[in-house]
N, C-alpha and C positions, 0 to 999 in steps of 0.2 A: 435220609440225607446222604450225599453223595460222600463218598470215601475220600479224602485226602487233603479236607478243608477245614479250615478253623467254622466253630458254630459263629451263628450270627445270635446272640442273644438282645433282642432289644424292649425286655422288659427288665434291664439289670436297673437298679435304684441307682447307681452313679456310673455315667458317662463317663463324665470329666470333672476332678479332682475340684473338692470343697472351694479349697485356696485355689481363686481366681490367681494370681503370682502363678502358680505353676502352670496355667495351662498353654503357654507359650513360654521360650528357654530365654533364661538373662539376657543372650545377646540378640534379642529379637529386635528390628529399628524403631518397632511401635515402641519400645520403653524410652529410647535414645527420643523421642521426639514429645514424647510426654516430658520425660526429664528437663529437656530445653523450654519446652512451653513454659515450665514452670521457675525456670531462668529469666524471664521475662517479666517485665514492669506493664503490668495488665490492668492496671489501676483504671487505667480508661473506657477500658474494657466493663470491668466493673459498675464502673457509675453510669452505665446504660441506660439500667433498668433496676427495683428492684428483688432483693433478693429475698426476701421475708414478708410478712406482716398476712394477713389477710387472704384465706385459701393455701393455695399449693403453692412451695415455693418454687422457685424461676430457677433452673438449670446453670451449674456453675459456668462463666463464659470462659472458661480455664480449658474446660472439656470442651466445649462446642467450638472454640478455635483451634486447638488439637486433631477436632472430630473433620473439619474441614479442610486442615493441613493432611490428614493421610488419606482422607478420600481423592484431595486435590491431586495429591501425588499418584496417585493411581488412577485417573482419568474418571476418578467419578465426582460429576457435577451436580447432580440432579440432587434436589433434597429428598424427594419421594422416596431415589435408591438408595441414601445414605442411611433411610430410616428403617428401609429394609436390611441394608447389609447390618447395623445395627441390633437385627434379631440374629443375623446369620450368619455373621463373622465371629470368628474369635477373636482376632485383632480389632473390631471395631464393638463387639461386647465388650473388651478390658478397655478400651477409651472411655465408654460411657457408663464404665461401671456397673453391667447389668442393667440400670434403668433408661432403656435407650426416648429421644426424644423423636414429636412428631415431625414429621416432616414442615409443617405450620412453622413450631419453634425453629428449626434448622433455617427455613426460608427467612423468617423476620431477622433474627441475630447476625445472617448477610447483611441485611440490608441497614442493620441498625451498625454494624460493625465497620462499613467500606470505609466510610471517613478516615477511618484509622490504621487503615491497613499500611498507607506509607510510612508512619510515625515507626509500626512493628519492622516493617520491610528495613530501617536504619537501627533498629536493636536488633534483629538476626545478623545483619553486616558484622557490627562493632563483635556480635559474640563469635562470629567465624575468624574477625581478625587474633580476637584472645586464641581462638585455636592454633594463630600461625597461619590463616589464608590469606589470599589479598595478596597474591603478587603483582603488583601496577607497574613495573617494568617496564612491559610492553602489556598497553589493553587496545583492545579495536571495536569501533562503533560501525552497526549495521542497524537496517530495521526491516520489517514483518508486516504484511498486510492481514490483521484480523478483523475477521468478520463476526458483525454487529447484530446483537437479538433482533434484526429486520432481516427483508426479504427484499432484493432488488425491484420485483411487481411491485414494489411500493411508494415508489419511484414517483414524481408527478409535477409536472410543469406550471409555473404560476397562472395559468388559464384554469390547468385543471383541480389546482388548489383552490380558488377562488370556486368554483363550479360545486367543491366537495366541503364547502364553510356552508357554500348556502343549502347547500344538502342537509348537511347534519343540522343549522340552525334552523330549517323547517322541519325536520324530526325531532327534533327538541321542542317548537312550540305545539305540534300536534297531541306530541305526549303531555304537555303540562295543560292543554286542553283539555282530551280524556279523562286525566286527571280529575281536574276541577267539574265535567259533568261526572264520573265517579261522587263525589265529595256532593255535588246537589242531589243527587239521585238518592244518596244516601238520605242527608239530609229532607228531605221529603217523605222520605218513605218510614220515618221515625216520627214524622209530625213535631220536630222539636222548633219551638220558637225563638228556645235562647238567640240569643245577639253575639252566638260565638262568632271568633276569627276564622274562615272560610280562606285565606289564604291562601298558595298555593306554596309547598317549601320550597327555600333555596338552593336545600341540594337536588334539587332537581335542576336545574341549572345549572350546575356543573357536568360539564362533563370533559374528561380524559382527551378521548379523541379531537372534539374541537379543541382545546387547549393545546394538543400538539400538532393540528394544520395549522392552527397560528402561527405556531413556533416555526414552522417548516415555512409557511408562506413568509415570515420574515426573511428566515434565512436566505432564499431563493432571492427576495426582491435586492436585497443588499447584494448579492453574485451580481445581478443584472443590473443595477446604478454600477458597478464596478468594473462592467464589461463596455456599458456606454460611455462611462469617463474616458477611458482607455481609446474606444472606436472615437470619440472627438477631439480626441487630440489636432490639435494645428497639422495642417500637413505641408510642408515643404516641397510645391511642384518644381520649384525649380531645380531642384535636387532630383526628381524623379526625372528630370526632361533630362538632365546633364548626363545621369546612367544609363537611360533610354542609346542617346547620342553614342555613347563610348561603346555599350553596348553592339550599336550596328556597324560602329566602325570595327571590334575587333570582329564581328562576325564576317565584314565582305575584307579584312584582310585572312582571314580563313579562308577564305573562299578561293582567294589568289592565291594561296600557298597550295590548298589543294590542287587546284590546273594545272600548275607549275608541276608536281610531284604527280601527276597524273599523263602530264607529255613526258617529263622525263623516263616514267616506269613502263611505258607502250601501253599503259591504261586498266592494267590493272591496278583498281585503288579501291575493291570493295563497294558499297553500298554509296550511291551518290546521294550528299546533298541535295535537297529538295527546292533550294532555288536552279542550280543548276543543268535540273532531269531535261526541262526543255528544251535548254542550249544544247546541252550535248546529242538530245533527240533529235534534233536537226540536223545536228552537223552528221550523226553518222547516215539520215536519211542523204543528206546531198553528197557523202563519199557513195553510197550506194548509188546513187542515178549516174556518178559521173562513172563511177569503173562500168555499168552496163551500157553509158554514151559510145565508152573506148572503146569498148567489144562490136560494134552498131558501125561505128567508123571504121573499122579494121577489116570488117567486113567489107562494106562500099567501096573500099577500097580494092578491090580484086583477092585478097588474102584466100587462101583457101581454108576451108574447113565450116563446124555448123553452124546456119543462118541463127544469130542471135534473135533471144523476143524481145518484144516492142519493152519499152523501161517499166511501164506501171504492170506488166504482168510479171515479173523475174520474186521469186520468192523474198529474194533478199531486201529488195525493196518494200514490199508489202510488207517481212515483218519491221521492217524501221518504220513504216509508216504508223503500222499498231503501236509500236512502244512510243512514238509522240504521241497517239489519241491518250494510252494510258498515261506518260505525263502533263502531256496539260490538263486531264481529269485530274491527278493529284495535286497539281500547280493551284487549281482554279479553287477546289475544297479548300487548301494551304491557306490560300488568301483571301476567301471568305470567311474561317475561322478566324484567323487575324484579322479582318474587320469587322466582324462582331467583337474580339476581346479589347481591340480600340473601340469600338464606340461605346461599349461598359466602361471603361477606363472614364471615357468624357464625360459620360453620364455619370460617373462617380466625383470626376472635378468641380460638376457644376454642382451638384445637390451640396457637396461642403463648402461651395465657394458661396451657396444660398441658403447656406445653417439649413439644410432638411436634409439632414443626415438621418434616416431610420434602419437601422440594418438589424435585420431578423436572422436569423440562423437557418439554413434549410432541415434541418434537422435540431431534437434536442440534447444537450450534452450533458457532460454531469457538473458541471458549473450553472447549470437552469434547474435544475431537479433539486426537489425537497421529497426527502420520506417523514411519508404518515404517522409510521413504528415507532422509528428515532428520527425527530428531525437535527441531531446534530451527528451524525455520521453520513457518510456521503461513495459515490463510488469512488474504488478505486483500482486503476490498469495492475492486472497480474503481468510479472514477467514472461510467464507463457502464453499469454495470450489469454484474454476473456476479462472478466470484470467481477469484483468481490463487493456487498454494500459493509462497510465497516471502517476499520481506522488506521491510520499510519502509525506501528508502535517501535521504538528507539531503545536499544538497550547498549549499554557500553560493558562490556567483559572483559574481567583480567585473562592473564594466560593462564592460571591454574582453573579458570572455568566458572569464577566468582560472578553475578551480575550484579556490576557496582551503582551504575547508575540508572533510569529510566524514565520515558515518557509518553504520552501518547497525546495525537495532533489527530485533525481530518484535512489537511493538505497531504497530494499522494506522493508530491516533491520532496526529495529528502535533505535537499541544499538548507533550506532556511533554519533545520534543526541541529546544525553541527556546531555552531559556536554558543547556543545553551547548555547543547548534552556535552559539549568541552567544559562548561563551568560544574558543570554538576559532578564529570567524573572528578576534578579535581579537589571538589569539596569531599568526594566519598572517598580518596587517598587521604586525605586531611586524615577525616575519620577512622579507615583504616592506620594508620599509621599511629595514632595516639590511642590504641585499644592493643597494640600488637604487646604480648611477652615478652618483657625483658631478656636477655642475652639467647634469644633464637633467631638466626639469618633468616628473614623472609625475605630479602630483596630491597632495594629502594625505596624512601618513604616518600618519595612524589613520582609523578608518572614520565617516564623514561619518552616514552614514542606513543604514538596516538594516532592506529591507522583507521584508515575510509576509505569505500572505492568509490570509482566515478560518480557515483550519484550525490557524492558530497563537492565533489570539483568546484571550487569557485575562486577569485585571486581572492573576493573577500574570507572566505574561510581559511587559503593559506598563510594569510598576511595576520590573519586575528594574532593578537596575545596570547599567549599560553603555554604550552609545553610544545616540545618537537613533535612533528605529526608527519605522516606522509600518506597524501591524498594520490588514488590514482588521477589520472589527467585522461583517460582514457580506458579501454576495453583492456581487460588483462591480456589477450593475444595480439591487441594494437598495440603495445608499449615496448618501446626497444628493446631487446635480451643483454646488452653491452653500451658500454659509450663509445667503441670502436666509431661508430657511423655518428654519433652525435660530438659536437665543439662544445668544448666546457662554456658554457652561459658569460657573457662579461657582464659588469654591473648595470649596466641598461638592456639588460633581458628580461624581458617576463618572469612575472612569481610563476605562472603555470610552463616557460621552459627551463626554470631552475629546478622546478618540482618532476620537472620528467627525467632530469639528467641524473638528479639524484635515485632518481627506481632503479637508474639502470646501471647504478654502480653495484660492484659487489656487496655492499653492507645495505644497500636499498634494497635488493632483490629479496637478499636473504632474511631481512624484516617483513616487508610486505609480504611473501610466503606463508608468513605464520597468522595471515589476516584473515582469510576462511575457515581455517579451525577453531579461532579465537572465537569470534562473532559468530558465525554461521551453526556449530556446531547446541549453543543455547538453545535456538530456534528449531532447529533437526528433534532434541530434544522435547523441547515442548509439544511440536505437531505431532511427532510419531508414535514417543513414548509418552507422554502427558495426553495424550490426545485432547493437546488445549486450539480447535482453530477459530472456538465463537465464544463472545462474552457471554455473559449469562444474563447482565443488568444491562439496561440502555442509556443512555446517555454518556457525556465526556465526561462527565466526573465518576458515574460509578466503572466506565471501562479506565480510566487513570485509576480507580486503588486495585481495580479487579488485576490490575498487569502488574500492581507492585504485589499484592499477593504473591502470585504467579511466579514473581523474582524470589518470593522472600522462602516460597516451597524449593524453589529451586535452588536454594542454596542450602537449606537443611538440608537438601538430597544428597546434594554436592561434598555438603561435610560429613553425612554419615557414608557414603559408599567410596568417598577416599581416605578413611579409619581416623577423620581428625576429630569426631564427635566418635566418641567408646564409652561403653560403663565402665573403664578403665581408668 
């Protein structure tokens, strides 16, 4: 053995100390979270499943939601590796006790446990507010495109839903076919006479898949009665013909201001107007023919000096002549364009004015699409560009980093979810506030200011009931830095130019500031350090508890690594 190293002895009889307790120190957070599990009213938990009688008994749910709360927090989802780290952690040996479970048990206890994950998500609340969290002062609502146990390829247009039912219902009956020559085949070859039931089972007709292109094929046909409603709407031509009119009027008063500013400047004016190219191609071609006339007569005249050439041969003429062929080339496409988009126009007045309105999409969108996986998740537009299949998720956060309220939709609009997630955070102030410790300042026991950015903008969301809010109205670098350029609003101003004047006072600025670290910073969290960006369960209700989970990890985290959960 090499000199100057400790021996590796790995036939010693003890590793690691008898007593489980020691083999990680008091302040280690696995105990801090065991400890609070067991703070918790788990009663529901309990009556799962259960726990005795007959075989081997069923795993305390005390430990298996502990066991999911620290895996969760560390980015491990998978039940497989839960059941490994299980043999191979020491913090997830002391959760389980030495007797770790299968992977099997860890997956089912998900799935038997989701329902209740919101019920838990409002008992870790109430216990961080006894700690003294929960400042609602100022909280701020944003939300999160996660993506959904599917695959965007899975995507599929009610033609092709329809195409993939009769698919699968002819693989269904070939198989209960087989089946049933299996079942004679047998029976034959046994020689039995009995008058048994020869039937074919019922679960065999069931199946998964088709039950969820149904589901999808509903989905899908409801988007498109919803899209036709909207495309039949009544149309008001004579509304269209009156904007048409003003239209072309302010266009040829355009057109006069430009000349006007075009003689007065000696002609430079940039890029000409495309009704005008051919006017002015003319007119420069006939100042060229007459300055080479003058030249031609000046001549004939006796004048001395070089005999001028004839006018169609002089450069200058020839190029004005080319830049008319090239505008009336562009003149002529201009306004064969424009009479093809008028004659679709007419063609569009008459099929509504003849109820044969059929309008197909040139393409398919994600308002036509049903997935296979999950038919209740749907695509939805990333701010950088590209497309995620999954769900719109809402979370409202205090300033100390609490996540009070929560939701998740499959609209990828985030306007229509601000005066719900405005009721809910109010209701989680409530509760916060009637849980807080007596003679400790947290702050305000209702919600001070309640910020959103543009994607909440609406006069209906600034006018709702509720607490003070301040909605951007705009891009954070579109919005005015001062009121210097902006007139204070009078009472017949807009809710959205009252809502702008107020960003851009000094105490609006300085609030709305604190709107990206509030909201944004949860989500930061979750993607990078949680590495939470796909549900694990499919459908809206198990990604609704899966996200309140995901709140309720997140604020044990929140409470033990800002020292308000101690074995102290």
């Amino acid at each position: 053995m090499a000199k100057g190293y400790r021996a590796v002895d790995r036939d010693q009889q003890f590793l690691l100390p008898p007593d489980m307790r020691e083999w990680l120190p008091d302040d280690d957070p696995v105990w801090l979270v065991i400890s609070l599990v067991d703070r918790l009213d788990t009663s529901s938990l309990h009556g799962l499943r259960k726990t005795g009688g007959v075989g081997r008994r069923g795993y305390n749910p005390d430990m298996l939601l502990t066991l999911l709360i620290w895996g969760w927090a560390h980015g491990e989802r998978s039940s497989r590796q839960l059941e490994r780290l299980c043999h191979r952690d020491v913090a997830f040996r002391v959760i389980c006790g030495g007797d770790p479970p299968d992977h099997v048990t860890i997956s089912r206890f998900r799935v038997q446990a989701s329902p209740l994950m919101p019920g838990l998500f409002t008992q870790v609340l109430a216990a961080c507010a006894e700690l003294g969290m929960g400042r609602v002062g100022v909280v701020a609502l944003d939300g999160v495109k996660i993506a959904s146990n599917a695959s965007l390829s899975k995507n599929r247009t009610e033609k092709s839903l329809q195409k993939a039912r009769e698919a699968e219902l002819a693989a269904l009956r070939e198989k209960l076919a087989a089946t049933a020559r299996d079942a004679d085949a047998e029976h034959a070859a046994h020689d039995d006479d009995d008058d048994d039931d020869q039937s074919v089972p019922e679960e065999l007709l069931a199946s998964g898949r088709l039950a969820r292109i149904d589901a999808a094929l509903a989905q899908v046909q409801v988007r498109n009665d919803e899209a036709a409603s909207k495309q039949s709407t009544p149309i008001d031509f004579a509304d269209l013909e009156a904007n048409r009119e003003a239209r072309d009027a302010a266009r040829s008063e355009f057109l006069a201001q430009w000349k006007c500013k075009r003689d007065n400047s000696g002609g430079a004016m940039g890029k000409v107007p495309i009704e005008l190219r051919v006017e002015l191609a003319e007119e420069a071609l006939r100042e060229a023919r007459c300055k080479q006339q003058a030249k031609i007569e000046r001549a004939s005249a006796g004048l001395r000096g070089r005999r001028p050439l004839p006018i169609e041969e002089v450069a200058a003429v020839r190029s004005a002549q080319e830049r008319l062929a090239r505008a009336q080339a562009e003149t002529l496409a201009w306004q064969n364009k424009r009479d093809a988009e008028q004659k679709a126009r007419d063609q569009r007045k008459e099929q509504v004015l003849t109820n044969r309105v059929i309008r197909k999409p040139h393409r398919a969108n994600p308002n036509n699409l049903g997935n296979i996986t999950d038919p209740q998740s749907r695509q939805m537009p990333l701010r950088g560009g590209g497309w995620v299949q999954g769900y719109n998720c809402q979370a409202v956060a205090s300033s100390d980093g609490l996540i009070i309220a929560t939701s998740v939709g499959d609209g990828p609009v985030d306007t229509p979810t601000f005066i719900p997630m405005m009721g809910k955070a109010v209701e989680a102030a409530a509760l916060i506030a009637a849980h807080r410790p007596e003679g400790l300042d947290c702050g305000p026991d209702r919600i001070g200011v309640l910020l959103a950015d543009a994607g909440y903008n609406s006069e209906d969301n600034i006018t709702a009931d509720g607490p003070k809010r301040l909605i951007a109205t705009s891009k954070s670098h579109k919005l005015p830095r001062d009121t210097s350029t902006l007139a204070a609003p009078g009472n017949d101003a807009s809710p959205t130019e009252k809502m702008t004047y107020q960003l851009a006072t000094e105490e609006g600025r300085a609030l709305y500031s604190q709107r990206s670290h509030i909201a944004e910073t949860p989500f930061g969290h979750a993607k990078h350090n949680m590495k939470f960006r796909r549900f694990t369960g499919r459908g809206m209700a198990r990604a609704e508890s899966e996200f309140a989970f995901h709140s309720l990890v997140h604020n044990i985290i929140k409470a033990i690594n800002g020292g308000h959960l101690s074995t102290t």
